[in-house]
C-alpha atoms as a printed R data frame, in Angstrom:
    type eleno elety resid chain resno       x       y       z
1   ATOM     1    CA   UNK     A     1   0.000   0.000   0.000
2   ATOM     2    CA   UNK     A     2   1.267   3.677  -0.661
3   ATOM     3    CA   UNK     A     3   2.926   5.445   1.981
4   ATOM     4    CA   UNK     A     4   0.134   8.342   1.781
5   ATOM     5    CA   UNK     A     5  -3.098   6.153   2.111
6   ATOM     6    CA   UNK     A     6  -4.596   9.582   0.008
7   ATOM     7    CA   UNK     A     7  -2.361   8.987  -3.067
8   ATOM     8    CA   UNK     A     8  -1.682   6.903  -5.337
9   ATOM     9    CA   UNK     A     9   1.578   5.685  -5.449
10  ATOM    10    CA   UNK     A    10   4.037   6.448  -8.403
11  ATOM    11    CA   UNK     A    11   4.525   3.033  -9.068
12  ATOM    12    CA   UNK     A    12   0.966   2.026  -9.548
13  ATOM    13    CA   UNK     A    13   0.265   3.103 -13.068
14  ATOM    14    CA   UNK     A    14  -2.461   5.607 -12.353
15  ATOM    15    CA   UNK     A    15  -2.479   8.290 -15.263
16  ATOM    16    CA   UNK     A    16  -4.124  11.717 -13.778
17  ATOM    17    CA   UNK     A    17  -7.200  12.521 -15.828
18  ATOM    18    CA   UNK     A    18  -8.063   8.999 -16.680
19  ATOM    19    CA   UNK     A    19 -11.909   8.593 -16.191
20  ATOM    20    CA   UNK     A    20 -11.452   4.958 -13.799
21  ATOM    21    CA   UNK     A    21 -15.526   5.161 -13.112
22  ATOM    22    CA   UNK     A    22 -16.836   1.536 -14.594
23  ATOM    23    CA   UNK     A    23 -13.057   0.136 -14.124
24  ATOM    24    CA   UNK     A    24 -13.423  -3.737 -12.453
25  ATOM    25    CA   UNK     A    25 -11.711  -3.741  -9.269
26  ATOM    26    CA   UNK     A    26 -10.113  -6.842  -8.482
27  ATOM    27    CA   UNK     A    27  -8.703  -7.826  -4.257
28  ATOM    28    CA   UNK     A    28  -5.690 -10.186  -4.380
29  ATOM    29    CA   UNK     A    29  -8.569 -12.885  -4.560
30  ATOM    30    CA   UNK     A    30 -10.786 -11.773  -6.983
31  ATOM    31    CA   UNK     A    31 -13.464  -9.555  -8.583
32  ATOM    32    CA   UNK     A    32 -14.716  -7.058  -5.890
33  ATOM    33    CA   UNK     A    33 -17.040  -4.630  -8.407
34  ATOM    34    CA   UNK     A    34 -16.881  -1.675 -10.294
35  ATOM    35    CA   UNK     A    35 -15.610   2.074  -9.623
36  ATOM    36    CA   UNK     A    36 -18.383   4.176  -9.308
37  ATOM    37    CA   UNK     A    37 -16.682   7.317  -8.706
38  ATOM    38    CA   UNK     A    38 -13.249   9.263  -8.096
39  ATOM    39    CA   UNK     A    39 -11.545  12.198  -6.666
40  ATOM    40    CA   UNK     A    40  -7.402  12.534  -7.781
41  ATOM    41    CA   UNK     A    41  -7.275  15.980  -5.344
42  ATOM    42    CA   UNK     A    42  -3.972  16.046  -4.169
43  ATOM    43    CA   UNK     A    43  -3.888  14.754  -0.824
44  ATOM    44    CA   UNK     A    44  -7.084  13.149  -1.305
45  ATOM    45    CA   UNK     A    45  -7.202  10.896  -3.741
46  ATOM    46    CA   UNK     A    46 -10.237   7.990  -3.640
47  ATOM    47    CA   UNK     A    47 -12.672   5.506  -5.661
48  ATOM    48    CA   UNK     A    48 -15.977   4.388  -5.119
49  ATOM    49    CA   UNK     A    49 -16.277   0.979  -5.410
50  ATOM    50    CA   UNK     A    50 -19.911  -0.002  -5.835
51  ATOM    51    CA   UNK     A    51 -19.610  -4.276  -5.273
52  ATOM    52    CA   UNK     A    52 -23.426  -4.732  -6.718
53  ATOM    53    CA   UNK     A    53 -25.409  -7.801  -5.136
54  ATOM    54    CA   UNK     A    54 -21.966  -9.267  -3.636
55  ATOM    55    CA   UNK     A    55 -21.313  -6.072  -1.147
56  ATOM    56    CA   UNK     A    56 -24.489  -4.042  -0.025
57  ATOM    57    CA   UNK     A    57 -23.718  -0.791  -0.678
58  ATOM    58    CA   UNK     A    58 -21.066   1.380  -2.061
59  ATOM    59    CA   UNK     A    59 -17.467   1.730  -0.312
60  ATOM    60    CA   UNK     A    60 -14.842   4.359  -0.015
61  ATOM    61    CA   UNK     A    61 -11.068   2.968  -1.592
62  ATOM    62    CA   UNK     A    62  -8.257   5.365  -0.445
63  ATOM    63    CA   UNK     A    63  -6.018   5.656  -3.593
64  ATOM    64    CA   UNK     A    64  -3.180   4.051  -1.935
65  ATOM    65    CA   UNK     A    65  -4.574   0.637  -2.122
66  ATOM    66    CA   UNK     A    66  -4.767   0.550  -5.394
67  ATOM    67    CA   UNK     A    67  -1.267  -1.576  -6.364
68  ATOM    68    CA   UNK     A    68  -1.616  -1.479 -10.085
69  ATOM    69    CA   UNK     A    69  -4.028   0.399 -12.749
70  ATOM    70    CA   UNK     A    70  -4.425  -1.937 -16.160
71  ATOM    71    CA   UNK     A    71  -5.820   0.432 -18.723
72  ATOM    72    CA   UNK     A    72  -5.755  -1.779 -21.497
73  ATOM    73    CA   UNK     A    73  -8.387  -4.332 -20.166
74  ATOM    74    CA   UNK     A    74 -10.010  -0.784 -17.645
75  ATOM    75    CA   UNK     A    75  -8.761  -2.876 -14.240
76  ATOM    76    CA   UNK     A    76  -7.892  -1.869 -10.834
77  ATOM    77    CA   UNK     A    77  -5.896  -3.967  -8.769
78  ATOM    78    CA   UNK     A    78  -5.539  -3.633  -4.958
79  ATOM    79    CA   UNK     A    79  -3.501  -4.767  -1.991
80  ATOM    80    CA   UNK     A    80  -6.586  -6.366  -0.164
81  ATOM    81    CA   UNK     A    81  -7.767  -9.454  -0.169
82  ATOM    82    CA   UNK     A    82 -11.905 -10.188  -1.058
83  ATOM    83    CA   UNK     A    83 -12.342 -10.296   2.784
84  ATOM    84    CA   UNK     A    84 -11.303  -7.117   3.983
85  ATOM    85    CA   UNK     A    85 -13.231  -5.121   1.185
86  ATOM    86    CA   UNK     A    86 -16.070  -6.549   1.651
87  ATOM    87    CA   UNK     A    87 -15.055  -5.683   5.734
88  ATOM    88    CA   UNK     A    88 -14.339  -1.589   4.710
89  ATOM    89    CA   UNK     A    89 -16.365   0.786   6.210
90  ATOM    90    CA   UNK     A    90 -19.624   0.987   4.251
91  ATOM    91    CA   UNK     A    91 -19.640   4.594   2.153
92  ATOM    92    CA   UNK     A    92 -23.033   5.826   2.896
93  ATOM    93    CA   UNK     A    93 -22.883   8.963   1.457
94  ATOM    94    CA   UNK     A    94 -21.202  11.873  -0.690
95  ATOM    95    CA   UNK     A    95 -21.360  13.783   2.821
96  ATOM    96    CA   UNK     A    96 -19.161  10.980   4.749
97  ATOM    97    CA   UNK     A    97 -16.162  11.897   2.447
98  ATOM    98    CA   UNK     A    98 -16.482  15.672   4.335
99  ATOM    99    CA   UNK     A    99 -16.836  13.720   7.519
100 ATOM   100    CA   UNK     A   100 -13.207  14.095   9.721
101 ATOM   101    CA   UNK     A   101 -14.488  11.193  11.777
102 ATOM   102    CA   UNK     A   102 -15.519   8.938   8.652
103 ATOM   103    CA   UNK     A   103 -12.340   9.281   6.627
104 ATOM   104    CA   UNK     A   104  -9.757   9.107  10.403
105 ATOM   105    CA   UNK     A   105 -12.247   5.560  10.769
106 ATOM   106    CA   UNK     A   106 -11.092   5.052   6.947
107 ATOM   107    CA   UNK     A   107  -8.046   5.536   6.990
108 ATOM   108    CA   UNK     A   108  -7.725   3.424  10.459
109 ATOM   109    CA   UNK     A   109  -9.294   0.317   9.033
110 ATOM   110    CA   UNK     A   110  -7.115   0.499   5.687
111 ATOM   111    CA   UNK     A   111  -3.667   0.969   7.584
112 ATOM   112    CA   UNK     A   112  -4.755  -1.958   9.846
113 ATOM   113    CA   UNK     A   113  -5.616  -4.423   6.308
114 ATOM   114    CA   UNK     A   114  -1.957  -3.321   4.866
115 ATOM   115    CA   UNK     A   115  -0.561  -4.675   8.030
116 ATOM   116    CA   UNK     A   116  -2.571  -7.615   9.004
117 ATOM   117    CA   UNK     A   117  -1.847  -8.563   5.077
C-alpha cells in the first residue's frame, strides 16, 4: 500500500485525468465490483467501489490501495484481499467523504488491512 493512504503511489500506473468510473476492481482474490466514482485531489485521492449484489452498498477505496491500474483491459488492482473489502467501512454517502471522523475511521481500518496482510 502507498505510503500516503490519500495517493496513489508512483509506481501504480495511475495516469491523472483517466476517467477509472466503470473500471473492475479486483482484491488479491478476486473480482470485488466496479468504480463508481473518483476524486485525484492532491492529498485526497479515492474511488468508489460499488460491489453490486456481492457487497451491499457502495465503499470508499483510499487511492493508496490501489497496487496497479491496467488500462488496457479498464482494471484496478488492490492490496486487499476479497475479505477485507467486503469488511471496509460501508460509504453511505457523498457527505461521509467531508466527515473528519468517517475518513480518520477510513483511513484506520485500511492501515490496519496493509498490516494484518
Amino acid at each position: 500500500m502507498a505510503d500516503d493512504l490519500w495517493e496513489y503511489s508512483p509506481t501504480c500506473g495511475h495516469r491523472t485525468g483517466t476517467d477509472l468510473v466503470g473500471w473492475s476492481v479486483m482484491a488479491t482474490d478476486g473480482f470485488v465490483g466496479r468504480v463508481d466514482g473518483q476524486s485525484e485531489e492532491a492529498g485526497d485521492a479515492w474511488l468508489v467501489l460499488d460491489g453490486g449484489a456481492w457487497i451491499f452498498g457502495k465503499l470508499l477505496i483510499p487511492a493508496g490501495a490501489v497496487v496497479r491500474c491496467e488500462a488496457e483491459e479498464e482494471t484496478i488492482r488492490l492490496a486487499l484481499t476479497r475479505g477485507q473489502v467486503e469488511n471496509a467501512p460501508q460509504h453511505l454517502s457523498e457527505a461521509d467523504r467531508a466527515d473528519d471522523q468517517y475518513r480518520q475511521d477510513v483511513a484506520a481500518y485500511f492501515v490496519e488491512a496493509a498490516r494484518s496482510r
